[in-house]
C-alpha positions as CSV (number, residue, x, y, z in Angstrom):
1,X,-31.8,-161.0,-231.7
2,X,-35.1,-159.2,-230.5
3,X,-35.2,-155.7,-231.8
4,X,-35.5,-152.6,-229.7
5,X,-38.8,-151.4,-227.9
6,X,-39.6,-148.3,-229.8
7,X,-41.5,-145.5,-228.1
8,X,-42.2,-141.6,-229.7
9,X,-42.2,-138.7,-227.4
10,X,-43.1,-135.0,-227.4
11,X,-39.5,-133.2,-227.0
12,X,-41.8,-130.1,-225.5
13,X,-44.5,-132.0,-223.7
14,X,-43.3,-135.4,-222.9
15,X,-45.3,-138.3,-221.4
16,X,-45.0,-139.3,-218.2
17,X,-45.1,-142.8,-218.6
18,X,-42.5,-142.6,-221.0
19,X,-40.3,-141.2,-218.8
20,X,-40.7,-143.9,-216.4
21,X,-40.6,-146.6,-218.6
22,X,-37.0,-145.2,-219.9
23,X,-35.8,-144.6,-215.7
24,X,-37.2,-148.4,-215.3
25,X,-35.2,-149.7,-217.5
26,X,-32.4,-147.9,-216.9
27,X,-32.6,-148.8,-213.0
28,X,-32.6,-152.6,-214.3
29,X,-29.4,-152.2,-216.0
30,X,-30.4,-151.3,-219.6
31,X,-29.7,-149.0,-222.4
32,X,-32.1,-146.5,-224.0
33,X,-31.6,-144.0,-226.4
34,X,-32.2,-140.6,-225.8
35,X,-32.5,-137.9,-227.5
36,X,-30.6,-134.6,-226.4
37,X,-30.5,-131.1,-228.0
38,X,-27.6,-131.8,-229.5
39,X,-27.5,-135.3,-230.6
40,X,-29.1,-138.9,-229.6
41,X,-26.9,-140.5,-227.1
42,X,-27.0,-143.9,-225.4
43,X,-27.9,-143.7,-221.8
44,X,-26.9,-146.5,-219.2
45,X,-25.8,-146.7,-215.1
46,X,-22.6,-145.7,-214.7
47,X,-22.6,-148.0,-211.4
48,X,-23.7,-151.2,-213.9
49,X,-20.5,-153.1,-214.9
50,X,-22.5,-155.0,-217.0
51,X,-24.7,-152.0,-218.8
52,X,-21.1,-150.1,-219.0
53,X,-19.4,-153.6,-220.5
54,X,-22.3,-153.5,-222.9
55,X,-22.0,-149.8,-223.7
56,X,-18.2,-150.1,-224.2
57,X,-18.8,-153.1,-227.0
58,X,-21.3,-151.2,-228.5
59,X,-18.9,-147.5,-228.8
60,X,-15.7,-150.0,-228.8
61,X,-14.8,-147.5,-226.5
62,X,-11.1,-148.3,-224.3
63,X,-12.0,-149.0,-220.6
64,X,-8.7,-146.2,-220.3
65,X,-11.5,-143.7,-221.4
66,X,-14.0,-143.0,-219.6
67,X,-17.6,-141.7,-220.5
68,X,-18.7,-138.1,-219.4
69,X,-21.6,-138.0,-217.2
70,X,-25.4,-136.2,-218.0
71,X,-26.4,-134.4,-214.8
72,X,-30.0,-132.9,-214.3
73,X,-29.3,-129.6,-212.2
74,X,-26.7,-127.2,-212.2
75,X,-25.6,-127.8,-208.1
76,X,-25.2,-131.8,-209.1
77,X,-21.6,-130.3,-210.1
78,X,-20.5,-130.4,-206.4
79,X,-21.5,-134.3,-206.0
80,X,-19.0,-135.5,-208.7
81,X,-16.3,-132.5,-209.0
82,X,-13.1,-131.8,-206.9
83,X,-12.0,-127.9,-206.4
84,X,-14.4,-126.7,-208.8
85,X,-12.8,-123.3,-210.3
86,X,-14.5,-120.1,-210.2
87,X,-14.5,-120.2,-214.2
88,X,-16.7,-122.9,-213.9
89,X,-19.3,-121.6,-212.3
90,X,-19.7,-119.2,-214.8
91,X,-19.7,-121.7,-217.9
92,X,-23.0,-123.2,-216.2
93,X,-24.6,-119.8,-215.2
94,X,-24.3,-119.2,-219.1
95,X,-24.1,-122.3,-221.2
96,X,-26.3,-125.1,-218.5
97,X,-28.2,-126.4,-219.4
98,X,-27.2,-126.8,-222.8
99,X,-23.9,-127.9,-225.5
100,X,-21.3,-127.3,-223.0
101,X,-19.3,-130.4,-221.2
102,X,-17.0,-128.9,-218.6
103,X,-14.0,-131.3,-217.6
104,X,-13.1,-131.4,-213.9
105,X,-11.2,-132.8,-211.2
106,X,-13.4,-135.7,-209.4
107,X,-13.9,-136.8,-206.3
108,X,-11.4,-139.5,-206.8
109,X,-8.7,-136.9,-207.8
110,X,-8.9,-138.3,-211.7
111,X,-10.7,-136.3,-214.3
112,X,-14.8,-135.8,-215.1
113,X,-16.9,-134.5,-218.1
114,X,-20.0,-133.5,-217.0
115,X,-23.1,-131.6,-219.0
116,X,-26.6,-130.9,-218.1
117,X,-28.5,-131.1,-221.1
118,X,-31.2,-128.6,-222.4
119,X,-33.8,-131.2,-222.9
120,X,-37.0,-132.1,-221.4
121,X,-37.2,-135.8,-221.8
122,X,-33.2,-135.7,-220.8
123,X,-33.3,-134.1,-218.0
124,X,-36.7,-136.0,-217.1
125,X,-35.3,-138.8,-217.7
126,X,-32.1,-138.4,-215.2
127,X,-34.2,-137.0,-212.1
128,X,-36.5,-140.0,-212.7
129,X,-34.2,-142.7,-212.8
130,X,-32.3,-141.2,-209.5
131,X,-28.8,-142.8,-211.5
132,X,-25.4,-141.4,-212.8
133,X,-25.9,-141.6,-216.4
134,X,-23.6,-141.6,-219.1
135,X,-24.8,-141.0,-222.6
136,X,-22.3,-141.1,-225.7
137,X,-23.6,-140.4,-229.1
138,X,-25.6,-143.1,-230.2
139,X,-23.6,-144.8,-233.2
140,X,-20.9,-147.1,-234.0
141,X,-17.3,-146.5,-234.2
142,X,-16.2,-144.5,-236.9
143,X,-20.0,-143.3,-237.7
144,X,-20.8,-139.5,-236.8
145,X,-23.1,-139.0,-234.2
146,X,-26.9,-139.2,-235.0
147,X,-28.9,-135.8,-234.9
148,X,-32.1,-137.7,-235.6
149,X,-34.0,-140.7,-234.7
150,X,-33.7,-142.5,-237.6
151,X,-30.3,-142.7,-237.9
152,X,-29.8,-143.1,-234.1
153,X,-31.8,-146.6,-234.7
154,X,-30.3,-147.6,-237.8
155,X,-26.9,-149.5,-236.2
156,X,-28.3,-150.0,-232.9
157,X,-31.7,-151.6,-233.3
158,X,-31.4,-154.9,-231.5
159,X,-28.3,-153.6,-229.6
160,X,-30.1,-151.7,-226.8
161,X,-33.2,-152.0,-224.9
162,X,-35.3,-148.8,-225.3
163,X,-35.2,-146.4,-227.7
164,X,-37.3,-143.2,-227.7
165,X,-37.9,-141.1,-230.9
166,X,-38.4,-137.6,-230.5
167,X,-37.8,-136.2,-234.1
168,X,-34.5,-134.2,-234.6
169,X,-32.3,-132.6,-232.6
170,X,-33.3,-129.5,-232.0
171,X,-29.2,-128.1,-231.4
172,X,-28.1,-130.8,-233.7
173,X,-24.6,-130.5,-233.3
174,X,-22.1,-132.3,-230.6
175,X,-21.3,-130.4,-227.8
176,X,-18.4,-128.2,-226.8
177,X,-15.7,-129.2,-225.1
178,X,-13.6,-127.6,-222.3
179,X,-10.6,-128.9,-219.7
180,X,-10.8,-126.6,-216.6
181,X,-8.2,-129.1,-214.9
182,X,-5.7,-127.0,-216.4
183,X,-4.6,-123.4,-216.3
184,X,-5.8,-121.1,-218.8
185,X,-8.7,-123.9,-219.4
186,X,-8.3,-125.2,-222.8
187,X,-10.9,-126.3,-225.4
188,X,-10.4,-129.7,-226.5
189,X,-13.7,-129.6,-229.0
190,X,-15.3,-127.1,-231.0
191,X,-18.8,-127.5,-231.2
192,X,-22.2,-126.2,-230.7
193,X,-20.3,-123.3,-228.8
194,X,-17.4,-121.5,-230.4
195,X,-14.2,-121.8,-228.9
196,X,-13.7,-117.8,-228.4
197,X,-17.1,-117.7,-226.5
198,X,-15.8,-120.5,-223.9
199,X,-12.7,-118.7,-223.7
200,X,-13.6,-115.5,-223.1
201,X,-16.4,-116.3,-220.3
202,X,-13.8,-118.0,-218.5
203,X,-11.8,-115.0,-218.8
204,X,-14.7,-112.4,-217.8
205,X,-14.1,-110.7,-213.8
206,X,-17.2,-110.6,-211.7
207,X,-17.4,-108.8,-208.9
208,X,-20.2,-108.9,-206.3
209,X,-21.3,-106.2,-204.1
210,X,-23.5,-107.6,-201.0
211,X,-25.6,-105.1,-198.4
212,X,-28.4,-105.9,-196.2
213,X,-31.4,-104.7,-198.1
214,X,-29.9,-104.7,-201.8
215,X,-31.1,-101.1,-201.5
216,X,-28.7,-98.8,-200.5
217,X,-25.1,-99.7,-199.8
218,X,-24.6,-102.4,-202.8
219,X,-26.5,-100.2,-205.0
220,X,-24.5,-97.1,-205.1
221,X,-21.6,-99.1,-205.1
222,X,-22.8,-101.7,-208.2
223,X,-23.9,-98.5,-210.5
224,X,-20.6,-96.0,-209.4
225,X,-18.3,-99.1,-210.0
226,X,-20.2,-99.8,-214.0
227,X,-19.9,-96.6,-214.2
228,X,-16.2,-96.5,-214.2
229,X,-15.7,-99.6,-216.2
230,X,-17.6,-98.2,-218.9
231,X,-15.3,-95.0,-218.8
232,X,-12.3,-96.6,-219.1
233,X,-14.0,-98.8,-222.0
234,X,-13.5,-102.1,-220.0
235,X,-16.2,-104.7,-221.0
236,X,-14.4,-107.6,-219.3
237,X,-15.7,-107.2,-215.2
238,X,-19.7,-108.0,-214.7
239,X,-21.2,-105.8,-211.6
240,X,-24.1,-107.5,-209.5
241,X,-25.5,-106.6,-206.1
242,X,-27.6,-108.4,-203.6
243,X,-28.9,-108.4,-200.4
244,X,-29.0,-111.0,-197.3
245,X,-31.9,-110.1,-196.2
246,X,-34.7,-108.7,-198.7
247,X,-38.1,-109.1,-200.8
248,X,-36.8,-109.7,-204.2
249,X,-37.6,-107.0,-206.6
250,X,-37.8,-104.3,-204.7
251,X,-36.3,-100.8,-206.2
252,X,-33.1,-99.0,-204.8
253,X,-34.2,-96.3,-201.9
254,X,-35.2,-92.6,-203.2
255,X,-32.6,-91.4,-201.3
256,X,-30.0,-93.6,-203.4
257,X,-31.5,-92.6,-205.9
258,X,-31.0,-89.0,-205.5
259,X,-27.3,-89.4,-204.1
260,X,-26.3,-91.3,-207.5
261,X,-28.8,-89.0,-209.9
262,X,-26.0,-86.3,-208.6
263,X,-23.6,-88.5,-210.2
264,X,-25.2,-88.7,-213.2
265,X,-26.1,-92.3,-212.5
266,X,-29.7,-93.9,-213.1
267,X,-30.7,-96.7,-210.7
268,X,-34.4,-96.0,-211.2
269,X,-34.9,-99.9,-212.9
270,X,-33.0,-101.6,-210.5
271,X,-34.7,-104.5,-208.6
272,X,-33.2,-105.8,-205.1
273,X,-32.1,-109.5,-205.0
274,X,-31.0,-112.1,-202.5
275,X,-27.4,-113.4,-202.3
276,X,-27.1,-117.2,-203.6
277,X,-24.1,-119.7,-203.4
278,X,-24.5,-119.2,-207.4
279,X,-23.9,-115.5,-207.3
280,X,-20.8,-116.3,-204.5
281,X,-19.6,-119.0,-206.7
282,X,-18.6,-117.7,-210.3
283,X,-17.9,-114.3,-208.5
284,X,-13.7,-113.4,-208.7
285,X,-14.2,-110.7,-206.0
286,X,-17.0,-110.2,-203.3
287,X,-17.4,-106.9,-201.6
288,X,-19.5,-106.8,-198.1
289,X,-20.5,-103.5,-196.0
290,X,-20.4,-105.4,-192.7
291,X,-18.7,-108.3,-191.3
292,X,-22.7,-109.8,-190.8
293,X,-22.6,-109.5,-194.5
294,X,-18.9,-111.7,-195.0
295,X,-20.1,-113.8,-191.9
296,X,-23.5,-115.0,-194.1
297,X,-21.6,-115.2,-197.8
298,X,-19.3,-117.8,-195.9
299,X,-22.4,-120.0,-194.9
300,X,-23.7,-120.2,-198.0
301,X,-20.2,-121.0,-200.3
302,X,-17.3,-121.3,-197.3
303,X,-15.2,-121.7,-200.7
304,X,-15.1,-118.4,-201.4
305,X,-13.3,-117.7,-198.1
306,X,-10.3,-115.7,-199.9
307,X,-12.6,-113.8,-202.2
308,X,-14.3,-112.1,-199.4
309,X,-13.6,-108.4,-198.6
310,X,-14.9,-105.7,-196.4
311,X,-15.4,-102.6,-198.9
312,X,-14.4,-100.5,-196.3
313,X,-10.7,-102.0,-196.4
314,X,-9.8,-100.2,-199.8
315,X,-10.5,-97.0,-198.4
316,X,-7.2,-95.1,-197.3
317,X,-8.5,-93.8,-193.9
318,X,-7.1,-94.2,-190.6
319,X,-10.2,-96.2,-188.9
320,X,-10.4,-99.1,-187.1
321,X,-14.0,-99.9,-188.3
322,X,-14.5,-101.4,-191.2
323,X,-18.0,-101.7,-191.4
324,X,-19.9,-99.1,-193.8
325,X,-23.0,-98.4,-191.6
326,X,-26.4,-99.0,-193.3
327,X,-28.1,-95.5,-193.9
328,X,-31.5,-96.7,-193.8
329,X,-33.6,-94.1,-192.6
330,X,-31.2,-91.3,-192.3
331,X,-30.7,-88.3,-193.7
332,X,-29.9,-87.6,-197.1
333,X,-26.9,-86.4,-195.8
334,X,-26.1,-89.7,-194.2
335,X,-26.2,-91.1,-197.5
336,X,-24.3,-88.7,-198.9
337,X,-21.4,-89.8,-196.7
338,X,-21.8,-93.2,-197.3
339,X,-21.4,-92.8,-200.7
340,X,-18.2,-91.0,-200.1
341,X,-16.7,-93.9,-198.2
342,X,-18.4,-96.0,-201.0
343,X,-16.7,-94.2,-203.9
344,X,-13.1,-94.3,-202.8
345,X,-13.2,-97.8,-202.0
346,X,-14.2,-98.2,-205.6
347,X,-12.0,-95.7,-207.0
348,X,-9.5,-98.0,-205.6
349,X,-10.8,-101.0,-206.9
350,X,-10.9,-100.3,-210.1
351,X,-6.8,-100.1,-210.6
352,X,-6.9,-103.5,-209.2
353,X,-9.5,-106.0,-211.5
């Protein structure tokens, strides 16, 4: 039996050509191991019935149970997973990449562990290659998993095709599990993440706040609607704002300021930012000005159709518009009763998160 092609790479700086020489052999059917932050794993096709056979001998692994999948960027998710949860969304915002394998519903209406690792030659490795990869530790049943190369090679040496050694692990522990095809999610492995910090980010409320300019409107309402939380000693709601249309990192308008410095509210390090399907995603609640505003959140996530709100439609007046007009320009006065509008609607939103 020939024994493996051995090849070292820089974890921080790795070579191109070993990159490709890893995807090559991958795209012909092979198996390479690769290291990971957590642990070596073995990486193969998932489309290759012949490099999954080979995998399955190797991990004696039932053909009843299936490998998770590495991905190599966060929006992947939406290619393999079925009615992907809000809770999900934030997971990846906090733990991709890294130890964290979320388990969804896929395409094909079974089940799905997918992770995106935090590792250059990893994630390298699964753009390059252009495949589905699965990657179980790299070891023999009833062995644990290797954190290093050299014990990563010792069982398997002669048993796959490629094997690149990149040291130790820099995590060096087996990632976290969690099941978010059930409701509340459950954690079917403790590992590189604690269990309480899985659970309690999928318990965490965001709310959104969306204006034009990311100057104004969403401003006042973002720092009034913190404000409150941290009054009534809640810790569990996260408050963003954003803009459709903006330069990124631009600071709230001096007349915003001066409104909310009334309130006893600093805004002065806050830097504008543009709405992304990311922010619409893992966001439980997301509160526009103007139907423009709801009309360009749907284009970019339509999933979050029944999250969507008009602000103006938690304030207890009798008006048929519910748009909060931009006070761009005006007055300070203007402003003045924009925030007005602004704080009852979140005055109101507060008894309800």
């Amino acid at each position: 039996m020939p024994l493996t092609k051995i090849i070292k790479a820089d974890p921080l700086n790795p070579d191109e050509n070993v990159i490709k020489q890893a995807a090559e052999v991958l795209r012909r059917g092979g198996l390479v191991i690769i290291p990971t932050e957590t642990v070596y794993g073995i990486a193969a096709n998932s489309s290759d019935e012949k490099a999954m056979q080979r995998l399955s001998e190797i991990k004696q692994r039932p053909k009843d149970k299936p490998f998770s999948l590495l991905i190599g960027k966060k929006e992947a998710i939406e290619e393999y997973a079925l009615n992907i949860p809000v809770c999900a969304y934030k997971l990846i915002d906090k733990f991709w990449p890294g130890p964290l394998t979320i388990v969804l519903k896929s395409q094909n209406k079974d089940t799905i562990g997918l992770r995106m690792p935090d590792s250059d030659i990893a994630l390298s490795i699964i753009l390059e290659s252009g495949l589905s990869l699965v990657c179980p530790s790299a070891n023999l049943a009833g062995k644990p998993a290797p954190t290093d190369f050299a014990a990563a090679i010792k069982d398997l040496n002669g048993l796959v095709d490629l094997a690149i050694d990149a040291g130790k692990a820099k995590v060096a522990f087996e990632s976290s599990v969690i099941d978010l095809t059930v409701e509340p999610p459950v954690v079917l492995r403790q590992g590189a993440i604690k269990k309480s910090a899985l659970l309690d980010e999928t318990k965490k409320k965001i709310v959104l706040f969306v204006c034009t300019g990311n100057s104004c409107r969403s401003v006042m309402a973002e720092a009034l609607l913190k404000k409150k939380l941290e009054e009534t000693g809640r810790s569990d709601v996260e408050v963003l704002s954003a803009g459709i249309i903006m330069f990124a990192g631009l600071g709230a308008s001096e007349a915003t300021r001066e409104v909310l410095r009334s309130e006893g509210i600093d805004v002065s390090r806050h830097r504008s930012q543009m709405v992304t399907p990311e922010m619409v995603r893992k966001s439980d609640l997301i509160l526009v000005m103007e139907k423009l505003h709801e009309q360009r959140v749907l284009q970019i996530a339509p999933e979050a159709k029944n999250r969507v709100f008009l602000l103006k439609e938690f304030v207890k007046i009798d008006d048929s518009d519910l748009n909060i007009a931009d006070p761009i320009g005006g007055p300070t006065e203007l402003y003045q009763q924009t925030f007005s509008v602004i704080k009852q609607a979140v005055e109101r939103i507060i008894d309800i998160i």
